[in-house]
N, C-alpha and C positions, 0 to 999 in steps of 0.2 A: 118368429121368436121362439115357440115353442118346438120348433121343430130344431133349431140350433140348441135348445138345451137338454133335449130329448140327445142329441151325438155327444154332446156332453157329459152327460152322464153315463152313456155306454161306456166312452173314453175313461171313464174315472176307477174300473176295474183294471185295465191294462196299464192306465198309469203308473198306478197302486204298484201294482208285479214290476213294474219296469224298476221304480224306486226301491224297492224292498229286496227285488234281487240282483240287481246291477249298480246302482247310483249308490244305495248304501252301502256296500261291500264296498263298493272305490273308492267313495272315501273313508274308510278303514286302511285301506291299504295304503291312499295316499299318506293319511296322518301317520301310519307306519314309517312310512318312509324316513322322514323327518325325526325320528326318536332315535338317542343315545342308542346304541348296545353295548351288553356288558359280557366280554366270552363267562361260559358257564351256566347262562342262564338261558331260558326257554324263552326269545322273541324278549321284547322291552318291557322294562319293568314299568309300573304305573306311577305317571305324573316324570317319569324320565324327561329329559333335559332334549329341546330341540337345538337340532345340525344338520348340515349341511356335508356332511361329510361321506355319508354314504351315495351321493349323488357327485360328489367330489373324484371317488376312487373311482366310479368308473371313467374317468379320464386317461386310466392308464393304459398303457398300450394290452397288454393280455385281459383286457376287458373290450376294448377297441377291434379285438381283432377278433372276441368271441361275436359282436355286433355284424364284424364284414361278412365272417363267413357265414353265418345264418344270412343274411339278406343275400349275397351273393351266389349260395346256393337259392335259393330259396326263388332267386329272380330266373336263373338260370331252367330250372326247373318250368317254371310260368309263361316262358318264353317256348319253350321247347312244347310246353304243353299245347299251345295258343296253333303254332305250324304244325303239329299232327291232329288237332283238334277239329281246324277247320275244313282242310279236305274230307272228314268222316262226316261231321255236321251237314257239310252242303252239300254230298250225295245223300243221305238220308233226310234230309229236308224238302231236295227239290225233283231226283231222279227216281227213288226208291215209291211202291206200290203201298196204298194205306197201309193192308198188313205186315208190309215188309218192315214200314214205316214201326208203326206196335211193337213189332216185335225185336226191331233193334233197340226204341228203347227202352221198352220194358227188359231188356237186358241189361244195358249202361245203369238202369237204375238197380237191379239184382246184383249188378258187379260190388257198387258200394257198400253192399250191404256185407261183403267180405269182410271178416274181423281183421285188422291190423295187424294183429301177430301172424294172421295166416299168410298175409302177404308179405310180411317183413323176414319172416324165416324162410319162406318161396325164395326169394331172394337170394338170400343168403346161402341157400343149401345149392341154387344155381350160380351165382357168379361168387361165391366166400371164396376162402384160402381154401378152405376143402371140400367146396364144389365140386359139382361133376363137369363145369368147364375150366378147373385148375389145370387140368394137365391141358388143354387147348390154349390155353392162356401164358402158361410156361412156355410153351413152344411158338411164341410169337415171341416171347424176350417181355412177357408183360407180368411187372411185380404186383401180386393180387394183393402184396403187406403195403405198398407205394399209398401214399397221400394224394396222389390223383385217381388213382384208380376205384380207394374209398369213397372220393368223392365224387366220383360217377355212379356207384353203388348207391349213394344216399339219393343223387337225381333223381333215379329209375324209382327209387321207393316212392319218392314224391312224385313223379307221373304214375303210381297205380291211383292214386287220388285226383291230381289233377286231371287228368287227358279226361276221364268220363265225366264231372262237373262240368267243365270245359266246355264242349259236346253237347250237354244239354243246353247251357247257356247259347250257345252260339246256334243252334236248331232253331229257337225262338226269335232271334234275329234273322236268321236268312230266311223266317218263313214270311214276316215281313216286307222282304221287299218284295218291288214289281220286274216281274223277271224280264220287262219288254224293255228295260233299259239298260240291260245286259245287250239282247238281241238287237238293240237300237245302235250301239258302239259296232258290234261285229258288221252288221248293214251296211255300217259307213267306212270301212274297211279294217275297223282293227280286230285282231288278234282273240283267239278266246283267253290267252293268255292278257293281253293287253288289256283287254273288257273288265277280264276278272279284277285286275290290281287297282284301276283305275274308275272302275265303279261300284263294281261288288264287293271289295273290303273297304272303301272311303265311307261307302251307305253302313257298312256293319261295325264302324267303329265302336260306339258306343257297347256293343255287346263283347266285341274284342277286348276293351276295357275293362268290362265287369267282368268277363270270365279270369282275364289277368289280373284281377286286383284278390276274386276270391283264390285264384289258386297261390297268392303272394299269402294270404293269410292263411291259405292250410300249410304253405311251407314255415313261414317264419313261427308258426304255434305248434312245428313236429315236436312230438318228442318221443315216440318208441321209434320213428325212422332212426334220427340219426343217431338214440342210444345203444340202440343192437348194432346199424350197419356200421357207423362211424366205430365200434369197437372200442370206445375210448380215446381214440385219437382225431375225433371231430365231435362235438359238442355244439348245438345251438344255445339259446339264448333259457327257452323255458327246461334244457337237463342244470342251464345255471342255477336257475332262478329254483328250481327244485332239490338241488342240491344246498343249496341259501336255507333255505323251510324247513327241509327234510331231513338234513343230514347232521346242518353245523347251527340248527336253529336260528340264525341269522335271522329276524322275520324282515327287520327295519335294511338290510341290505338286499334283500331277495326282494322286499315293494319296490323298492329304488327302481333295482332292473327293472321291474315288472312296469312303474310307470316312464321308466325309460323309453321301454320296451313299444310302447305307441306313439311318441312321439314323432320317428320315421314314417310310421305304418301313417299318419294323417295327413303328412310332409307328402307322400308319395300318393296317397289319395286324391287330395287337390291339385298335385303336379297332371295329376291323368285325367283328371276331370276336367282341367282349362284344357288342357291339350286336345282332346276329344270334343269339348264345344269348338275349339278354336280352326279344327281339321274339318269339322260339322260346315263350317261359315264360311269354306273358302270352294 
């Protein structure tokens, strides 16, 4: 008994901080949400009149479609990151020499430490309109102002983040398994490829998930990727919601989005997590 209220009260500092900087902020924001605006003024006035209304508007389709393309870049990105992730993962997990081991990733983790502007203008200065591969780009019939192209541009910004998260995540995973059930499938004739799909990524699911799920949440929470690469003409969810705050004071339509804004992100959390025990069980 005293040893259960001894964790108890260790717990009772973190609790604290979890309250004070998380749980109360949201709800602030949520009861934002929920308040009249009036244009001209800064966020809601006090004792303003509760609606529905700002949870309403985003029904409309140019609110709908600011939702797709952040998640659909954003999946796209996580996906992408997951297939070049894993090949780098499991030779540095399983083929690669202690040191070699160290020092990959004590690199992957150095990478991170890149400021965002440094890699978001990296970018830019190589694949923009006036990059130094526009004229190679020109000369394939490829529009660097085109709406595809940006939005390949914003991908790439979101794999400098993901692939290296990714990477670590998934090294922790494939250090875990027992490599003799790999060599167990090949023995019996199948395939290193066969081996691989059929045993080594069903065993690593779970880390394929969470590496997926964190790099879902560094895309769908960019916001200097797609406000410099997108050039204004792609916009995710948080240049909205910032733009709501910052620009037009909005505060009760800017909470709105913002607790919109997780509602997918929880939707697609438990969609992965049954799906992951459910591939775990078979």
């Amino acid at each position: 008994m005293r040893a259960v209220r001894s964790k108890l009260l260790l717990l009772i500092p973190a609790a604290a901080v979890f309250v004070l900087l998380l749980l109360a902020p949201l709800s602030m924001v949520l009861n934002e949400s929920f308040r009249t605006f009036e244009p001209g003024r800064i966020g809601s006035v006090d004792g303003a009149p509760l609606t529905v209304a700002n949870y309403a508007e985003l029904f409309l389709p140019v609110y709908v479609q600011y939702f797709a393309q952040t998640y659909f870049l954003a999946f796209c990105a996580s996906v992408f990151a997951i297939i070049f992730a894993f090949p780098i993962a499991y030779c540095i997990a399983t083929m690669a020499s202690p040191w070699v081991k160290k020092a990959s990733i004590s690199a992957i983790v150095g990478l991170m430490f890149l400021s965002t502007l440094v890699r978001v203008y990296a970018l830019e200065l190589t694949f923009g309109a006036a990059g130094v591969l526009a004229p190679a780009m020109s000369a394939v019939d490829v529009n660097t102002n085109g709406r595809s192209y940006i939005n390949f541009v914003i991908v790439a910004g979101l794999l400098h983040y993901a692939i290296p998260m990714s990477i670590l995540i998934l090294i922790g995973a494939i250090q875990n398994l027992n490599p003799r059930l790999t060599e167990a499938a090949q023995s019996l004739g199948a395939s290193a490829l066969t081996s691989h799909l059929t045993v080594t990524i069903p065993l690593c699911i779970r880390g394929i998930v969470s590496a997926f799920l964190v790099s879902m949440t560094l895309g769908v929470s960019a916001f200097v990727i797609p406000w410099v690469l997108g050039r204004g003409r792609v916009q995710f969810i948080s240049n909205l919601i910032y733009s709501r705050f910052s620009e037009i004071a909005n505060y009760p339509s800017g909470a709105a989005i913002s607790i919109v804004m997780m509602a997918p992100s929880f939707l697609l959390i438990f969609i992965l997590s049954r799906l992951a025990t459910s591939l775990e069980g078979t």
